[in-house]
C-alpha positions as CSV (number, residue, x, y, z in Angstrom):
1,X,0.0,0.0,0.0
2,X,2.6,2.1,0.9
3,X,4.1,1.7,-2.7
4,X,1.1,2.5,-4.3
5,X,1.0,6.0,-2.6
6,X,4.7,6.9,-3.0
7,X,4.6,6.3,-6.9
8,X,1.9,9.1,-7.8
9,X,4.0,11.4,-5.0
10,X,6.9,11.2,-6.9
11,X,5.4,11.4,-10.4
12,X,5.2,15.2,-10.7
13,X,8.9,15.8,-9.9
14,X,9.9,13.4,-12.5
15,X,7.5,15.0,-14.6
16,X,9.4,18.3,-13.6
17,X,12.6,17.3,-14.3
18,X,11.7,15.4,-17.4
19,X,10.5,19.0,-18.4
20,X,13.7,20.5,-17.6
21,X,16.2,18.1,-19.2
22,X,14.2,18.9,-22.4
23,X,13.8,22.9,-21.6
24,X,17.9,22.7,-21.5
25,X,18.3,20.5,-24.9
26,X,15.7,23.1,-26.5
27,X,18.2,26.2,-25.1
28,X,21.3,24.2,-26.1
29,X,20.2,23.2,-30.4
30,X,18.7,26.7,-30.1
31,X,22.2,28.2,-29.1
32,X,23.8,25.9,-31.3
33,X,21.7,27.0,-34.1
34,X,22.1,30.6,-33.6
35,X,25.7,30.2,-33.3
36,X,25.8,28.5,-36.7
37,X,23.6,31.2,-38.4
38,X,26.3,33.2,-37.1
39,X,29.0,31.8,-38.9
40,X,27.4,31.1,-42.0
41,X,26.1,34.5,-42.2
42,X,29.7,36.1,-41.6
43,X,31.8,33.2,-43.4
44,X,29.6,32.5,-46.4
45,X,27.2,35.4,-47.2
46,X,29.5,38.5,-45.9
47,X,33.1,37.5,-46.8
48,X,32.1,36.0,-50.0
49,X,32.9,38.2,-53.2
50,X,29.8,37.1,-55.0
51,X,30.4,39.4,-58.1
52,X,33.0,37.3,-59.2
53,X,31.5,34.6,-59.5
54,X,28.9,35.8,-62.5
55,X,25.8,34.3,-61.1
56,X,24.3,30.9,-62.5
57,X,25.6,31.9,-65.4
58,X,29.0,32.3,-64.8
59,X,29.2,29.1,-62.4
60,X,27.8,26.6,-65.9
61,X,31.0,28.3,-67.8
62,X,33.2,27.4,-64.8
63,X,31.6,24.1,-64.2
64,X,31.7,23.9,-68.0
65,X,35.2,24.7,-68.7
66,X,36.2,21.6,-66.0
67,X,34.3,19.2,-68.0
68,X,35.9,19.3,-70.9
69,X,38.3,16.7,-70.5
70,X,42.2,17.6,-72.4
71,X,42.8,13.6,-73.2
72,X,46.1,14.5,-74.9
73,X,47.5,14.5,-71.4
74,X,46.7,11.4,-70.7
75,X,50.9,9.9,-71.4
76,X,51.8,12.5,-69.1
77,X,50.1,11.6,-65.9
78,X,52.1,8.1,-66.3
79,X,55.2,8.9,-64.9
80,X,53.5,11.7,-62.3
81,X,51.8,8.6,-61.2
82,X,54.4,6.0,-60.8
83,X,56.5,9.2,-58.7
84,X,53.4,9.7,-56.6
85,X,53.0,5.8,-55.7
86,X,56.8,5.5,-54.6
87,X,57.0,8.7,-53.0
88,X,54.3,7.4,-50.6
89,X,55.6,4.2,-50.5
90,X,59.3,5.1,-49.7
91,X,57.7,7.9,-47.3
92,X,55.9,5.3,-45.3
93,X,58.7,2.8,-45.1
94,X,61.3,5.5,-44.0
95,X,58.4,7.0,-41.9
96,X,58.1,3.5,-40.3
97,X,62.2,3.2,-39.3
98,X,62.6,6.8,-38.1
99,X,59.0,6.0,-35.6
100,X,60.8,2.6,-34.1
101,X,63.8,4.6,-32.1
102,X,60.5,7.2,-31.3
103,X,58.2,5.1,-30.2
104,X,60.8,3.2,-27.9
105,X,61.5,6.5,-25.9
106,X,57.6,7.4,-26.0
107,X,56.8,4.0,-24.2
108,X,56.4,4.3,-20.6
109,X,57.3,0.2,-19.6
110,X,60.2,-0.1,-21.9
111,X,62.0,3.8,-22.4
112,X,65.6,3.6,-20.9
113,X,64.4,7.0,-19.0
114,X,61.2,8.1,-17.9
115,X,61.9,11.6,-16.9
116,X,64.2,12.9,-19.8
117,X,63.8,10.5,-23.1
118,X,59.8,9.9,-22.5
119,X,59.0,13.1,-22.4
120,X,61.2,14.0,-25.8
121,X,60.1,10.8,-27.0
122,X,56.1,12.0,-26.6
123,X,57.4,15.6,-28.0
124,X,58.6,14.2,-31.2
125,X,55.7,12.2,-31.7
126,X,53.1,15.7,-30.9
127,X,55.6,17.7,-33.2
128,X,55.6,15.3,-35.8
129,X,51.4,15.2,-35.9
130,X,51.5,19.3,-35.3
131,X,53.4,20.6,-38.6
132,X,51.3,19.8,-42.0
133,X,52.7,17.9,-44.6
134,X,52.8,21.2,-46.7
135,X,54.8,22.8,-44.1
136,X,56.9,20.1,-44.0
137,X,57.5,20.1,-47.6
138,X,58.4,23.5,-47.9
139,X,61.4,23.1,-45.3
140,X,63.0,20.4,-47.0
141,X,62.4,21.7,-50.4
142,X,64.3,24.7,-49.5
143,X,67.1,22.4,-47.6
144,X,67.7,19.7,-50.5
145,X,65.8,21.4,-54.0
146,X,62.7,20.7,-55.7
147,X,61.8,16.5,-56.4
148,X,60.6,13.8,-54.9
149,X,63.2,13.8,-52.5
150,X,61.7,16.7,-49.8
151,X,58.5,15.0,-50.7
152,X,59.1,11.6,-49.5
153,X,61.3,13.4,-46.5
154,X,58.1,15.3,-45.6
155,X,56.0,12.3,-45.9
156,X,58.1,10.2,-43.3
157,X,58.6,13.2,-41.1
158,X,54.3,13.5,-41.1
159,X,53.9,9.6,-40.5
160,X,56.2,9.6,-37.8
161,X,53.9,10.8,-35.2
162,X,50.9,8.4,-35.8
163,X,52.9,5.6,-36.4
164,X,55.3,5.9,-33.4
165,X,52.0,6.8,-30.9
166,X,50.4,3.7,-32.0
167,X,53.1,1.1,-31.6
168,X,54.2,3.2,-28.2
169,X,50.8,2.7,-26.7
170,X,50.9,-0.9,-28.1
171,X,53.9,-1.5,-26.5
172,X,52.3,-0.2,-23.2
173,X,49.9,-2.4,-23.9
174,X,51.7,-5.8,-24.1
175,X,51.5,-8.9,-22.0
176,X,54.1,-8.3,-19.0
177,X,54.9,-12.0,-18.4
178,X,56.9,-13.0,-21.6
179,X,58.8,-10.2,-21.2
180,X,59.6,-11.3,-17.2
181,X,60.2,-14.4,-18.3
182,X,63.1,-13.5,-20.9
183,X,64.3,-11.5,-18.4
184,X,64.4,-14.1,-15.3
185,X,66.6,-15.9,-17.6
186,X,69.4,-13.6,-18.8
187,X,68.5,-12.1,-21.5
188,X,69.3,-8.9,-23.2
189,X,67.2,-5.8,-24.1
190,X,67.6,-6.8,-27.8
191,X,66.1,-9.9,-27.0
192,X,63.7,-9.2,-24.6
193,X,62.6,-7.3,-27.7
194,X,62.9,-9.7,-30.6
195,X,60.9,-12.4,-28.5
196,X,58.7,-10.8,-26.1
197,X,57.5,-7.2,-27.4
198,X,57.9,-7.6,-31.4
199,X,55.5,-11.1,-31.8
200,X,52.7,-9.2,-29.3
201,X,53.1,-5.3,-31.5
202,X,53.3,-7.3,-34.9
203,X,49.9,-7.0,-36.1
204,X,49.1,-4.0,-34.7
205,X,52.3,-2.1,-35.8
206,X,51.8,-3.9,-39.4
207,X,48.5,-2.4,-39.9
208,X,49.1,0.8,-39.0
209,X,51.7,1.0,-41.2
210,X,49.2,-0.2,-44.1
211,X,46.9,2.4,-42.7
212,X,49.7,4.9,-42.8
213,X,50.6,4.0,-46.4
214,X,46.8,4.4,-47.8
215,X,46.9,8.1,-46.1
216,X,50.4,9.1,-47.6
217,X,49.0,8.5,-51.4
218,X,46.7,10.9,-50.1
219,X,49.5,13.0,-49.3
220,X,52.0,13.0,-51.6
221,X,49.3,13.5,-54.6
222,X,49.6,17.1,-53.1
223,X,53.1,17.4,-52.6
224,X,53.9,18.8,-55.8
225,X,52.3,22.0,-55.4
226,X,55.5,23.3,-53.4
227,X,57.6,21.9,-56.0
228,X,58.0,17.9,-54.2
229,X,57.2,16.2,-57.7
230,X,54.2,13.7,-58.6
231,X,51.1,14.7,-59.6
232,X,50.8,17.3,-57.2
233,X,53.4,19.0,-59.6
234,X,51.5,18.3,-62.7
235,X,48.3,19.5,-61.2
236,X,50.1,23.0,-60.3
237,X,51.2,23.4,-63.7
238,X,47.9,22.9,-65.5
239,X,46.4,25.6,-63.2
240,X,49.1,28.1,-63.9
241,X,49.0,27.6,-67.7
242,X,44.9,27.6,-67.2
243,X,44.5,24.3,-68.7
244,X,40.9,23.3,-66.8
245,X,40.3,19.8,-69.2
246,X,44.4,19.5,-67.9
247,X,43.3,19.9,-64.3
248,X,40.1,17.5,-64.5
249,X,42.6,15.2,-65.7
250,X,44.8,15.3,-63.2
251,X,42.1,15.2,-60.6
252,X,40.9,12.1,-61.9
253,X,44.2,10.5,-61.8
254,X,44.6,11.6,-58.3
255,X,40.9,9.9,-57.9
256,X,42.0,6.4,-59.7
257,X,45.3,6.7,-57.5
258,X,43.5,6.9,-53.8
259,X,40.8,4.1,-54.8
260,X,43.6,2.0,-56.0
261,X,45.3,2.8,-52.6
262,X,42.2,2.0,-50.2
263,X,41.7,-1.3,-52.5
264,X,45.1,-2.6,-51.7
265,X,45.1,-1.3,-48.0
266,X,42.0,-3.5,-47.7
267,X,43.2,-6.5,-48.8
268,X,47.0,-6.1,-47.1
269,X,44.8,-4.9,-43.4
270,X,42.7,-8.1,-44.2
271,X,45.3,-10.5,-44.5
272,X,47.2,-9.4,-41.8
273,X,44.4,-9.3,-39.6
């Protein structure tokens, strides 16, 4: 009996604060909302020079002029190509051997000092992730010259940071007994390594360097608009010389490129998984 009466007494402050949760969400998408009128309004409508673009008119001839494929440059997106594939591919690998030394500072159970190298080990892999790709392109084109070489430089340099933060926090993450065990019996670091850290990180480190690898085709079909060679450096010359069929082209290369990439990323994460 006493139940039964409690249950309608407390019904009306559920009710109540049923009401308020929803009164907050209400004030919160309304916010939210306002807030995003407020940058559209001053991103899109006010900073936008609208003149230029010619009305619907003027966006058909722009859309128009894209269209319009140049096919003659077809031979020339060959060898772009080919530079663009082994620039990521090279990037990735030499990404992958610059994040081992990183990522065995950055991991807490295994760096040889946890008050000077972690901390530089964890800064290398931050300032690795902070500066762009672009960025990083640009500082090695001016230390070694235009090619693929600051490219693929740039690339590893970028993939350092997510690769070495994964296999640290895999390493972090490994069964402590094996490792014990290697120990208990004499072993050295390079051992305790080889057979009790490497078989446990293997598939995880593997795959994130496949991951890696699908994102840097990504990458270094850009890298030739500061002068780091592939298609990137194709593309920048068919906008300067105002070629649009030319820049379709090379888009749709870049296009064919990144779906090859995620095809064979799928496969190689697959069977490796």
């Amino acid at each position: 009996m006493s139940i039964t009466q409690t249950l309608p007494a407390s019904l009306p402050g559920q009710l109540e604060l049923r009401r308020k949760r929803h009164l907050k969400m209400a004030l919160g998408w309304a916010l939210f909302l306002l807030f995003a009128t407020w940058c559209f309004n001053g991103t899109i409508i006010e900073d936008t020079d609208w003149s230029r673009i010619g009305g619907r008119r003027g966006v058909l001839a722009s859309i128009g002029r894209y269209i319009s494929l140049d096919l003659g440059l077809f031979k020339e997106l060959i060898i772009p190509t080919i530079e663009t594939i082994m620039m990521a591919t090279v990037g990735t690998v030499l990404g992958c051997f610059f994040s081992l030394p990183v990522a065995w500072l950055g991991a807490k159970n295994v760096t040889p000092s946890i008050h000077i190298l972690y901390p530089m080990g964890r800064f290398l892999m931050v300032l690795s992730r902070s500066v762009h790709e672009i960025v990083w392109a640009l500082i090695f084109v001016s230390a070694v010259g235009l090619g693929a070489l600051p490219g693929i430089l740039a690339i590893a340099m970028r993939s350092v940071g997510f690769i070495s933060k994964i296999t640290a926090e895999a390493i972090e993450n490994i069964d402590a007994k094996p490792v014990e065990a290697i120990r208990a019996v004499g072993g050295s670091e390079f051992q305790v390594m080889y057979f009790g850290i490497l078989p446990q990180i293997y598939p995880v480190v593997l795959s994130t360097v496949i991951f890696e690898w699908d994102i840097n085709i990504r990458r270094s079909a850009v890298m030739g608009l500061v002068g780091a060679g592939g298609l990137g450096l194709l593309f920048y010359r068919q906008m300067n010389s105002f070629n649009y069929g030319g820049v379709s082209m090379v888009i749709l290369a870049i296009l064919m490129l990144i779906i090859l990439g995620e095809v064979i990323s799928h496969y190689l994460r697959k069977s490796v998984i």
